[in-house]
PyMOL Python script that loads the backbone (N, CA, C, O; Angstrom):
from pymol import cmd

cmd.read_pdbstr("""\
ATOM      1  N   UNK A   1      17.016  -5.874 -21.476  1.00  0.00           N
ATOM      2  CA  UNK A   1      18.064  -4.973 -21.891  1.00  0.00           C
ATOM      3  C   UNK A   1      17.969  -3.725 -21.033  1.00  0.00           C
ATOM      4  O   UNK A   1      16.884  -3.188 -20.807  1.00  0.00           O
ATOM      5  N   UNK A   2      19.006  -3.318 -20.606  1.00  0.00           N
ATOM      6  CA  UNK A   2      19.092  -2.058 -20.007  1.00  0.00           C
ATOM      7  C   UNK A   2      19.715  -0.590 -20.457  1.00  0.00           C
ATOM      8  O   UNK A   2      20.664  -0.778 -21.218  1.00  0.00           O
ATOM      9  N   UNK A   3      19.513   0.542 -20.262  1.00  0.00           N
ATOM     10  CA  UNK A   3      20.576   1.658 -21.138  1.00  0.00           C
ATOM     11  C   UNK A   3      19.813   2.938 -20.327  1.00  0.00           C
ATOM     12  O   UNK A   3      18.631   2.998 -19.988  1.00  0.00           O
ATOM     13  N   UNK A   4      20.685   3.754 -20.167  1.00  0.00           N
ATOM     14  CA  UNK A   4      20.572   5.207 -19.398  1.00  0.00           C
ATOM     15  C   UNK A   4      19.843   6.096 -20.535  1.00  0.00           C
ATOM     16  O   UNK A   4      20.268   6.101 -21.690  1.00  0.00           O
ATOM     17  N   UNK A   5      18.748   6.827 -20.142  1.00  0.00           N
ATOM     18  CA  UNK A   5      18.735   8.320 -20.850  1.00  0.00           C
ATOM     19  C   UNK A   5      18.588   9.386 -19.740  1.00  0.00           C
ATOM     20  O   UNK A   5      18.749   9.231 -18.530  1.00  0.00           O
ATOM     21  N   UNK A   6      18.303  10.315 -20.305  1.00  0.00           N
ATOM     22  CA  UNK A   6      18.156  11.730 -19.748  1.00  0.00           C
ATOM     23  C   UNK A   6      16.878  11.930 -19.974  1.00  0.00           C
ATOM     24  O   UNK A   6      16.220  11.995 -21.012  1.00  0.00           O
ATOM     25  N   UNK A   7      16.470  12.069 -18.236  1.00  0.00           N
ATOM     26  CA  UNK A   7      14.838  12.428 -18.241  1.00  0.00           C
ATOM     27  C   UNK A   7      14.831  13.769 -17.748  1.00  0.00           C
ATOM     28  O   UNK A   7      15.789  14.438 -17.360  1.00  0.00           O
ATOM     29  N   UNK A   8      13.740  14.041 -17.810  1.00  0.00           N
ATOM     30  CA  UNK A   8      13.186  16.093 -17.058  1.00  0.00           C
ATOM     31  C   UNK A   8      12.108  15.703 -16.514  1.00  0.00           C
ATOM     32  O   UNK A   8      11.331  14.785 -16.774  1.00  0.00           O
ATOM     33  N   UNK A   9      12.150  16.856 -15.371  1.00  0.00           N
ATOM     34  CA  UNK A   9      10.966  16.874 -14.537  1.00  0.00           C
ATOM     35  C   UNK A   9      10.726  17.824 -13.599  1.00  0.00           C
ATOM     36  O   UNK A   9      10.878  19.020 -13.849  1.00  0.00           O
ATOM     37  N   UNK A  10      10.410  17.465 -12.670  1.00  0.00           N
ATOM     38  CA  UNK A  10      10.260  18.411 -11.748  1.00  0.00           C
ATOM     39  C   UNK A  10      11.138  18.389 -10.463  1.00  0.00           C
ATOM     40  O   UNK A  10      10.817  17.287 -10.017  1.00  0.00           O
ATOM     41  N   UNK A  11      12.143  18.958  -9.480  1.00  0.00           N
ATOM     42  CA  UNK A  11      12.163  19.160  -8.032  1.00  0.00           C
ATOM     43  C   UNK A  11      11.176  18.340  -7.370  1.00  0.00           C
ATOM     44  O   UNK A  11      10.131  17.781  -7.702  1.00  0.00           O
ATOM     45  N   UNK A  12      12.069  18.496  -6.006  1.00  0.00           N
ATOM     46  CA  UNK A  12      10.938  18.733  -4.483  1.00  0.00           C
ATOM     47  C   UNK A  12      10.589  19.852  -4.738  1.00  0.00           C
ATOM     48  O   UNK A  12       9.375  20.034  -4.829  1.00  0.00           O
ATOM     49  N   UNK A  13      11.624  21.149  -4.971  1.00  0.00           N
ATOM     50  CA  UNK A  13      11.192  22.456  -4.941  1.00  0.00           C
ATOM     51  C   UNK A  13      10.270  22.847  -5.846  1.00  0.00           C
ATOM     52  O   UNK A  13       9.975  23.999  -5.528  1.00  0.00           O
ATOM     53  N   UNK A  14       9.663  22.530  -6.779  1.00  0.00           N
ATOM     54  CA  UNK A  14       9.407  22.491  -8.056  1.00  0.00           C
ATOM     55  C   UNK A  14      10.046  23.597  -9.331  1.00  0.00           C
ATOM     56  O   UNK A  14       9.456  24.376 -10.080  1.00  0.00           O
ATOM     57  N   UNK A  15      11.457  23.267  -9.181  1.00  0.00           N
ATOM     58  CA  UNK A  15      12.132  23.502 -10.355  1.00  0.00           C
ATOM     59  C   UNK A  15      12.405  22.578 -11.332  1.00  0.00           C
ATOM     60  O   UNK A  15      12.655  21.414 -11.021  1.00  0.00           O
ATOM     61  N   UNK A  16      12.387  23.013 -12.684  1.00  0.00           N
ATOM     62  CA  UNK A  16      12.788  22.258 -13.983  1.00  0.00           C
ATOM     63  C   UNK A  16      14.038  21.250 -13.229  1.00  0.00           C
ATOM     64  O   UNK A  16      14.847  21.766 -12.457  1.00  0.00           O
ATOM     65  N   UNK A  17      14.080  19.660 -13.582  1.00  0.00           N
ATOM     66  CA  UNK A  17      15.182  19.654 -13.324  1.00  0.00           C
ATOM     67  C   UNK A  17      15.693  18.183 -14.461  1.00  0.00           C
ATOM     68  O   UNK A  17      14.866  17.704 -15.237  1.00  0.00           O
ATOM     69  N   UNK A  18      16.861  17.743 -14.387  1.00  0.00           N
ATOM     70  CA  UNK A  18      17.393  16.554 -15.642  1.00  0.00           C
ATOM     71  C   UNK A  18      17.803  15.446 -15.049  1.00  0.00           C
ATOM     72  O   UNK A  18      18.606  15.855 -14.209  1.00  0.00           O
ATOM     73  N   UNK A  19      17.729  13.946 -14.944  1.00  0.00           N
ATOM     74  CA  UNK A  19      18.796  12.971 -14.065  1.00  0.00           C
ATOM     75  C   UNK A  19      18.964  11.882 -15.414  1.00  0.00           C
ATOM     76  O   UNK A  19      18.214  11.797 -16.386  1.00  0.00           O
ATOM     77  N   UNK A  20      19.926  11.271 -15.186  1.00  0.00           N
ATOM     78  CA  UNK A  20      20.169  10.456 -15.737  1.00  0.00           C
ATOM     79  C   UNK A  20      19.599   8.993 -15.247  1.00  0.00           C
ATOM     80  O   UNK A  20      20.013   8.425 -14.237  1.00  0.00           O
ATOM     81  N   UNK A  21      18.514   8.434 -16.181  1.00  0.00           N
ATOM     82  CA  UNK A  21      17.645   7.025 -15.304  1.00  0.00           C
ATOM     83  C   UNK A  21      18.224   5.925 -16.445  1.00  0.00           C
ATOM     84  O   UNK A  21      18.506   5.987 -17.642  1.00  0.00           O
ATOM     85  N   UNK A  22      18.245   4.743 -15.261  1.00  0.00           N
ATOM     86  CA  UNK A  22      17.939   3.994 -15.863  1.00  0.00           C
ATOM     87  C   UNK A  22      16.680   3.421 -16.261  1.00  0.00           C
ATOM     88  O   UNK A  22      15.638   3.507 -15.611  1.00  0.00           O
ATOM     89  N   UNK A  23      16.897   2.562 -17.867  1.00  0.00           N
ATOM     90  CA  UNK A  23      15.393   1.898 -18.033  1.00  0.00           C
ATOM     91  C   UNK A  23      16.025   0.648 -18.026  1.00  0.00           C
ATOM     92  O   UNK A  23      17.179   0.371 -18.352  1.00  0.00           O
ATOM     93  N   UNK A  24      15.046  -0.135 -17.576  1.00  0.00           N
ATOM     94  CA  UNK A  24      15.266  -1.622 -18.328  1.00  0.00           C
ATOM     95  C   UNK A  24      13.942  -2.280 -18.334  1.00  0.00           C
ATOM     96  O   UNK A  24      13.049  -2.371 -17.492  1.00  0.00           O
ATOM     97  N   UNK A  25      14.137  -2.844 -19.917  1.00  0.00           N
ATOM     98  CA  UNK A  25      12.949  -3.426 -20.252  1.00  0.00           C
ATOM     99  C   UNK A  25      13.054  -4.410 -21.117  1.00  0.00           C
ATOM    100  O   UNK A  25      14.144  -4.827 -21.508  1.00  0.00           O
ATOM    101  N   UNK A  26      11.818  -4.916 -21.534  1.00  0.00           N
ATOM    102  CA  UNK A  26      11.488  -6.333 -22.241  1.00  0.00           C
ATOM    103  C   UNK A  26      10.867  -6.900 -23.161  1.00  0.00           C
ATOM    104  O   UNK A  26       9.701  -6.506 -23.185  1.00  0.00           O
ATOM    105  N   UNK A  27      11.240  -8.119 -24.430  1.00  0.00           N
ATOM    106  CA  UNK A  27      10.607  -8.024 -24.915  1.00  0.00           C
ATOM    107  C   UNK A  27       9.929  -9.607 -24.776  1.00  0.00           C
ATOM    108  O   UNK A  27      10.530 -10.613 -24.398  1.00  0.00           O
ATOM    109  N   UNK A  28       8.346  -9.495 -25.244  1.00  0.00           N
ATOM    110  CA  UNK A  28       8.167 -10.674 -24.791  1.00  0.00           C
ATOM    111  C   UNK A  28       7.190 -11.468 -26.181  1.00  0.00           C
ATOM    112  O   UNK A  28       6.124 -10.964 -26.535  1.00  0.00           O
ATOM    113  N   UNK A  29       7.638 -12.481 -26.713  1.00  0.00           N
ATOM    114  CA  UNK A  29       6.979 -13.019 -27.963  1.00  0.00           C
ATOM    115  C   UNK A  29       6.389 -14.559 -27.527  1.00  0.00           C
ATOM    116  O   UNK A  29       6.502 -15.220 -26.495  1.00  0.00           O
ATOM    117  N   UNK A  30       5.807 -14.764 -28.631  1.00  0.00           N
ATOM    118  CA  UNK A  30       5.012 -15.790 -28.530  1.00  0.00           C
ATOM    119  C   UNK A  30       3.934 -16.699 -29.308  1.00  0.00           C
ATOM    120  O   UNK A  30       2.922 -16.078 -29.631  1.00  0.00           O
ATOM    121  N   UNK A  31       3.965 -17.849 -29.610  1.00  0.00           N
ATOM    122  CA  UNK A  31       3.413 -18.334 -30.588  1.00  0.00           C
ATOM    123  C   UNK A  31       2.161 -17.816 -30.773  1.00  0.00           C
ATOM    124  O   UNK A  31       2.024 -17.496 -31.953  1.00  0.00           O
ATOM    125  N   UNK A  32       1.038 -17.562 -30.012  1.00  0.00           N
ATOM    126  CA  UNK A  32      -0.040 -16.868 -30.098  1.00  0.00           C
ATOM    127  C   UNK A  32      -0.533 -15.705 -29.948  1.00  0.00           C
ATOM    128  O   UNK A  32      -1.611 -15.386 -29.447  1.00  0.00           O
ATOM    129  N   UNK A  33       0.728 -14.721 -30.641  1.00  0.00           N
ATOM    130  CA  UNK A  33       1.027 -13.501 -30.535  1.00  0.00           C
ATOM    131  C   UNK A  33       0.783 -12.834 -31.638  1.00  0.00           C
ATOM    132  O   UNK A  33       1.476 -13.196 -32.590  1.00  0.00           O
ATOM    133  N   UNK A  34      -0.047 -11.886 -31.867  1.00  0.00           N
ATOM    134  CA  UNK A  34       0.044 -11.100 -33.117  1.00  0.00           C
ATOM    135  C   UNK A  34       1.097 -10.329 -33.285  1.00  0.00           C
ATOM    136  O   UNK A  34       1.309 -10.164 -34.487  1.00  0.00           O
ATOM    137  N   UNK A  35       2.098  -9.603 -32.381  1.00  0.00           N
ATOM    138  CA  UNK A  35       3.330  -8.998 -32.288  1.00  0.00           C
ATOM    139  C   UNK A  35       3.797  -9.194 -30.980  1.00  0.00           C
ATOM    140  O   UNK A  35       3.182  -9.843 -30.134  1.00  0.00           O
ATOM    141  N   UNK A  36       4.768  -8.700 -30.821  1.00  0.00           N
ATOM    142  CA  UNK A  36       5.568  -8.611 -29.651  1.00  0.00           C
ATOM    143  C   UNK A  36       5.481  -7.959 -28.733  1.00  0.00           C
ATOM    144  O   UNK A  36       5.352  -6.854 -29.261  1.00  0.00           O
ATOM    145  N   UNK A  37       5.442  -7.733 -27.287  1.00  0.00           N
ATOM    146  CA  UNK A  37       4.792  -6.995 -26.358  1.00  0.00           C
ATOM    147  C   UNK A  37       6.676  -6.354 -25.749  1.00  0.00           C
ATOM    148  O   UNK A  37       7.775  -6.891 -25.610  1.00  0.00           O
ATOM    149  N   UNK A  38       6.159  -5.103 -25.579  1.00  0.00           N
ATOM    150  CA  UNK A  38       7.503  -4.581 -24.849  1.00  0.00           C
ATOM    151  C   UNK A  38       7.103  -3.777 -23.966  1.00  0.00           C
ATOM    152  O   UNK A  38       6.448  -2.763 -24.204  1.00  0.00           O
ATOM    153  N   UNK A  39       7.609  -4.314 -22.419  1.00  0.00           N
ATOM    154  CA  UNK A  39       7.920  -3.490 -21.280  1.00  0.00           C
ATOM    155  C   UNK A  39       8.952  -2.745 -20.829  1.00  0.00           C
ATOM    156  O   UNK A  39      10.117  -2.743 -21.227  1.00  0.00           O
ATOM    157  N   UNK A  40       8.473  -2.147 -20.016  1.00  0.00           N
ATOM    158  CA  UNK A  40       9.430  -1.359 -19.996  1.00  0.00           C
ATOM    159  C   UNK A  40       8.978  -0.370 -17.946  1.00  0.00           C
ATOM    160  O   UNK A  40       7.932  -0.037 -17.389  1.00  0.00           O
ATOM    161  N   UNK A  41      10.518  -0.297 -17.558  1.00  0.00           N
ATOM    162  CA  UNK A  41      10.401   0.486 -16.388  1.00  0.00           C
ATOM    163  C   UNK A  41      11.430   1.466 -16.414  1.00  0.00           C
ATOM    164  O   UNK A  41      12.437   1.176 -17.060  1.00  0.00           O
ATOM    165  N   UNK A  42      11.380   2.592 -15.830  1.00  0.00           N
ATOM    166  CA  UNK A  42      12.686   3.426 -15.458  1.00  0.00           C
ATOM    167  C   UNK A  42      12.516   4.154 -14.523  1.00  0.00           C
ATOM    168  O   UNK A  42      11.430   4.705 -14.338  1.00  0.00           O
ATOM    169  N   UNK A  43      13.432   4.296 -13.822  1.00  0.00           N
ATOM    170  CA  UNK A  43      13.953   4.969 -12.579  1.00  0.00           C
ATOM    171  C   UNK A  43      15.252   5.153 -12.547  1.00  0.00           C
ATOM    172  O   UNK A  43      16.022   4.901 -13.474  1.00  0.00           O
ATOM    173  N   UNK A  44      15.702   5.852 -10.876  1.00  0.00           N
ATOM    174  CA  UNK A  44      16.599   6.342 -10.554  1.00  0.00           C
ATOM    175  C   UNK A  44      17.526   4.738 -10.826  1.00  0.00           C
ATOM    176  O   UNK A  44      17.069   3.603 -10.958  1.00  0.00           O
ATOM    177  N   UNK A  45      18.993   5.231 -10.837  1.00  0.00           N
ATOM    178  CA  UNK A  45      19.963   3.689 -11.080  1.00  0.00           C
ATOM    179  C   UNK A  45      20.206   3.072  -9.533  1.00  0.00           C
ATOM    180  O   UNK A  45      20.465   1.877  -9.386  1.00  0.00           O
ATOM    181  N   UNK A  46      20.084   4.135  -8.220  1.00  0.00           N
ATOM    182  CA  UNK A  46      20.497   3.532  -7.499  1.00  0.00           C
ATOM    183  C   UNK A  46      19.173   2.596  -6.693  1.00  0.00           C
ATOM    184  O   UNK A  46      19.126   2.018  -5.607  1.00  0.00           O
ATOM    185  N   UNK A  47      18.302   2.755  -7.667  1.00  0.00           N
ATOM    186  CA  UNK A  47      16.892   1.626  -7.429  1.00  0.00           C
ATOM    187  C   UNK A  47      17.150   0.444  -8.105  1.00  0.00           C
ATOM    188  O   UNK A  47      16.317  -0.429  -7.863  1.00  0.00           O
ATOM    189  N   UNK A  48      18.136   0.094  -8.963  1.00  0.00           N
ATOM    190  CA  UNK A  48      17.713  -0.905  -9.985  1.00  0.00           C
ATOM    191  C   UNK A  48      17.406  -2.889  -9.452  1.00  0.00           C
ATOM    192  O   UNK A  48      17.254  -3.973 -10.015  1.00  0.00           O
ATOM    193  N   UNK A  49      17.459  -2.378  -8.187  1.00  0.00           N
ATOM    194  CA  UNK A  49      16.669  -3.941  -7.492  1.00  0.00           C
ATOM    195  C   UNK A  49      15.321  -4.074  -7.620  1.00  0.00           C
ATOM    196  O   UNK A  49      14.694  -5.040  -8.056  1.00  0.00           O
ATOM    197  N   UNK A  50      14.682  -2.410  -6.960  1.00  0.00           N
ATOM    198  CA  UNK A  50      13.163  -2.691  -7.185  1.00  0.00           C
ATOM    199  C   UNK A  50      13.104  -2.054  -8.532  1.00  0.00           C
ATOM    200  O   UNK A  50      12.271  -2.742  -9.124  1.00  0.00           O
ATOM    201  N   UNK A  51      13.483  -1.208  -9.280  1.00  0.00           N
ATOM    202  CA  UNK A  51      13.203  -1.476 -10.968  1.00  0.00           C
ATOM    203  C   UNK A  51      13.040  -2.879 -11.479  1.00  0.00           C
ATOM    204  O   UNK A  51      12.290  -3.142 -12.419  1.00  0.00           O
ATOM    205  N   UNK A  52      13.693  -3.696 -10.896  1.00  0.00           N
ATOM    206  CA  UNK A  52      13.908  -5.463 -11.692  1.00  0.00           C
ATOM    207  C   UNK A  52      12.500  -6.103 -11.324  1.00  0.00           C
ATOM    208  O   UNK A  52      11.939  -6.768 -12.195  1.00  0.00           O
ATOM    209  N   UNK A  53      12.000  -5.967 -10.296  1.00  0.00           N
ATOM    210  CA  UNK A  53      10.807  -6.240  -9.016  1.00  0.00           C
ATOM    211  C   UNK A  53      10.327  -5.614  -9.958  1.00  0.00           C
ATOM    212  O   UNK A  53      10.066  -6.320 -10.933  1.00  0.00           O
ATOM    213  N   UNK A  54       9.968  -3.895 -10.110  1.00  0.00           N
ATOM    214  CA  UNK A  54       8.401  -3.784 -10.290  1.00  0.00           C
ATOM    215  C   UNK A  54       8.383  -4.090 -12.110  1.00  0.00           C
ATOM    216  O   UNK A  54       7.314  -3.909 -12.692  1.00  0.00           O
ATOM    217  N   UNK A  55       9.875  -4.649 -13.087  1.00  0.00           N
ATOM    218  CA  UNK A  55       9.471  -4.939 -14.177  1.00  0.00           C
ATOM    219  C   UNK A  55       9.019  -5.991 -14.588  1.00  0.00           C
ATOM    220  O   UNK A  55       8.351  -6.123 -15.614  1.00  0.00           O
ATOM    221  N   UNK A  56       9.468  -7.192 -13.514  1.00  0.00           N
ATOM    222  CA  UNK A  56       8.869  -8.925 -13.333  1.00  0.00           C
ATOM    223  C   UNK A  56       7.736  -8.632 -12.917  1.00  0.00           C
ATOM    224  O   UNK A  56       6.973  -9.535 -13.262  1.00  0.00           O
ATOM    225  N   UNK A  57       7.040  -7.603 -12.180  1.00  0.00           N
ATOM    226  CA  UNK A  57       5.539  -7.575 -11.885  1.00  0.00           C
ATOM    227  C   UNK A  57       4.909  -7.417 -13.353  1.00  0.00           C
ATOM    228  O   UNK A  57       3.962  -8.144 -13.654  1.00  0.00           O
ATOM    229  N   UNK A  58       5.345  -6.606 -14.155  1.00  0.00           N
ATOM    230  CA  UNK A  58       4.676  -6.180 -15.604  1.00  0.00           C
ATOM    231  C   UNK A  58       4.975  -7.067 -16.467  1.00  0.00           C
ATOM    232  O   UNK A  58       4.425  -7.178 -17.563  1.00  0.00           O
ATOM    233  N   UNK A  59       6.026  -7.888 -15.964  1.00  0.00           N
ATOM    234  CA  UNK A  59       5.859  -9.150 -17.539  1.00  0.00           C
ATOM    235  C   UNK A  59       4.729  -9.980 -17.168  1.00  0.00           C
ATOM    236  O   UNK A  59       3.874 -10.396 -17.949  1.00  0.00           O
ATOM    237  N   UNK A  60       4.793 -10.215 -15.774  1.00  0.00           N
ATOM    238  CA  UNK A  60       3.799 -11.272 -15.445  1.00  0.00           C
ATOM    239  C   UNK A  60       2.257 -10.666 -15.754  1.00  0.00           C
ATOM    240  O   UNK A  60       1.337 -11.387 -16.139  1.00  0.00           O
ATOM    241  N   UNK A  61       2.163  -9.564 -15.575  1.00  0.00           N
ATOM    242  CA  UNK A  61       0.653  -9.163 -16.147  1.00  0.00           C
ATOM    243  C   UNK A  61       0.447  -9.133 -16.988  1.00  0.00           C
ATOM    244  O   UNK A  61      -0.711  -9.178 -17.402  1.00  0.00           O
ATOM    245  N   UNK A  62       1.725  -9.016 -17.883  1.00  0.00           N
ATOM    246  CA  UNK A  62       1.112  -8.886 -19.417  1.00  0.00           C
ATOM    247  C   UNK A  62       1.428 -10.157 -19.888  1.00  0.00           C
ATOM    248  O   UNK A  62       1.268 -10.320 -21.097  1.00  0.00           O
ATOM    249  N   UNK A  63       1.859 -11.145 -19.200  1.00  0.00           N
ATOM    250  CA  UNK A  63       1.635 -12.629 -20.083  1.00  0.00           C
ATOM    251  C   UNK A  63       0.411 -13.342 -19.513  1.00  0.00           C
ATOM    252  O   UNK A  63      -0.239 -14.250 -20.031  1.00  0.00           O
ATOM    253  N   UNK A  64       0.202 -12.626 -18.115  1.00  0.00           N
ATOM    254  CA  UNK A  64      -1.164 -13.262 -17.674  1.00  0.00           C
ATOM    255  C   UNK A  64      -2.460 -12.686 -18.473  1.00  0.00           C
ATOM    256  O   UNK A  64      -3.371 -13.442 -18.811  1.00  0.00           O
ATOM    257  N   UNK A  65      -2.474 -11.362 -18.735  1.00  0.00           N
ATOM    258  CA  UNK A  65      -3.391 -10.424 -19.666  1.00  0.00           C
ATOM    259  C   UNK A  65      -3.964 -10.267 -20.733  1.00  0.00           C
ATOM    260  O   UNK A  65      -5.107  -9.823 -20.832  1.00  0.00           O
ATOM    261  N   UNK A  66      -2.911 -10.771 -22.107  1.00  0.00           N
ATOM    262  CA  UNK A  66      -2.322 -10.296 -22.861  1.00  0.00           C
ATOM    263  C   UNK A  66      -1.615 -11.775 -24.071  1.00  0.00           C
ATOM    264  O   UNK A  66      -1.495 -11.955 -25.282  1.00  0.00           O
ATOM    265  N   UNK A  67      -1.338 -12.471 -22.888  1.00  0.00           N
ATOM    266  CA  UNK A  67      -1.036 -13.501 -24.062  1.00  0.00           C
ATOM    267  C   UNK A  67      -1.792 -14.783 -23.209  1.00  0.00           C
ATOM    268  O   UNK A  67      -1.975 -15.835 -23.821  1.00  0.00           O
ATOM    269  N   UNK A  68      -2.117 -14.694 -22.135  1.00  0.00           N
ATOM    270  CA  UNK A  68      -2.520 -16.258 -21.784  1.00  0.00           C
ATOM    271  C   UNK A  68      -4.140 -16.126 -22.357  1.00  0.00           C
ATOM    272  O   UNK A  68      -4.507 -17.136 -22.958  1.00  0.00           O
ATOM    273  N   UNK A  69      -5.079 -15.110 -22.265  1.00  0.00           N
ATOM    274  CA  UNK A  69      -6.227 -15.535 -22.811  1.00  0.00           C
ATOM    275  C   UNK A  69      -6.246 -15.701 -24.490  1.00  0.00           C
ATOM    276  O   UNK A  69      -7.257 -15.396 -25.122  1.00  0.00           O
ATOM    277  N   UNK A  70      -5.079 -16.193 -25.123  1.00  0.00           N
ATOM    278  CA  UNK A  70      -4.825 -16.228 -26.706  1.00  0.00           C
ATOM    279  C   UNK A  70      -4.781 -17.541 -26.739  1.00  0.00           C
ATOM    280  O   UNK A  70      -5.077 -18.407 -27.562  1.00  0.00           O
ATOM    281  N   UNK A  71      -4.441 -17.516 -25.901  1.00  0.00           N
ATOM    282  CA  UNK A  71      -3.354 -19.180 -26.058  1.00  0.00           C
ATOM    283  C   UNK A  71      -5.038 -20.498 -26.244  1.00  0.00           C
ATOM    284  O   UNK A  71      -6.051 -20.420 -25.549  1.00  0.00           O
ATOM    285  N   UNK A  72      -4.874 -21.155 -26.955  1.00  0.00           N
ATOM    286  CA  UNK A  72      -5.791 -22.202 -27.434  1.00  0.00           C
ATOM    287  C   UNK A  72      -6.403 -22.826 -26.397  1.00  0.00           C
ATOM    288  O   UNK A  72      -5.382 -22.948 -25.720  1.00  0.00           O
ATOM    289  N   UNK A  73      -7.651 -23.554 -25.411  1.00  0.00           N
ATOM    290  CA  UNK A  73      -7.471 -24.295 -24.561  1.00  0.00           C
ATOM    291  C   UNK A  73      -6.736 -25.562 -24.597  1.00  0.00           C
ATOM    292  O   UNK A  73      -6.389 -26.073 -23.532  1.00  0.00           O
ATOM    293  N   UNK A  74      -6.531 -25.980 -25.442  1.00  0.00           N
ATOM    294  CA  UNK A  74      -6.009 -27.633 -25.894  1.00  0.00           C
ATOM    295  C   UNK A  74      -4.535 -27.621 -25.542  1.00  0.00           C
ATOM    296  O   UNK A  74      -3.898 -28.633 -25.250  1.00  0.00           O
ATOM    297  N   UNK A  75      -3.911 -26.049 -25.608  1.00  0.00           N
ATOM    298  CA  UNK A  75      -2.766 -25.682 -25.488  1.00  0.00           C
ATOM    299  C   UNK A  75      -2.104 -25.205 -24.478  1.00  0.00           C
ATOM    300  O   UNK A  75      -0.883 -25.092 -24.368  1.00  0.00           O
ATOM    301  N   UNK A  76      -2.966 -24.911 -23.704  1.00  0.00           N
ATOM    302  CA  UNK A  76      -2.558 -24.687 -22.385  1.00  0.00           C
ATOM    303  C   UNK A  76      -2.634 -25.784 -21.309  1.00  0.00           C
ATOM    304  O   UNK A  76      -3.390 -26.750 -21.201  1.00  0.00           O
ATOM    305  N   UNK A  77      -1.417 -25.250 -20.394  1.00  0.00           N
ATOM    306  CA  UNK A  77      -1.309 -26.091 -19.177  1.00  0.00           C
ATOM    307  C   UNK A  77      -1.914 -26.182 -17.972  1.00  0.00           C
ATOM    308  O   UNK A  77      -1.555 -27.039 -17.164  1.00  0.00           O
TER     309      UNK A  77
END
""", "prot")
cmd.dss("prot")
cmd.show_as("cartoon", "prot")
cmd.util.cbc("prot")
cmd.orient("prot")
């Protein structure tokens, strides 16, 4: 799912400053899950190729992390 907020931060110059980012993120469930894991990335919108890139990097760690050492041996592939 994706949706804009309003972040703050800093300049180059270092003044206060506001942009409008996108996030998009994920949720990821699973039979050997005690709850549901949610990722999440945000950046600028006119990134949202490598936003997609570096958020498929974080599902994959956290199903490699996070849910594959849960998973039963008998049950895995």
């Amino acid at each position: 799912m994706g949706y804009m907020k309003e972040v703050y931060g800093l300049t180059a110059k270092g003044k206060a400053g506001s942009m409008l980012a996108l996030v998009i993120e994920a949720t990821i469930t699973g039979n050997y899950l005690p709850a549901t894991l949610k990722v999440e990335e945000t950046g600028n919108i006119f990134q949202n190729m490598e936003l997609t890139r570096r958020l498929g990097e974080k599902v994959k760690t956290a199903i490699k992390e996070q849910i594959g050492p849960t998973i039963p041996a008998d049950r895995s592939i």
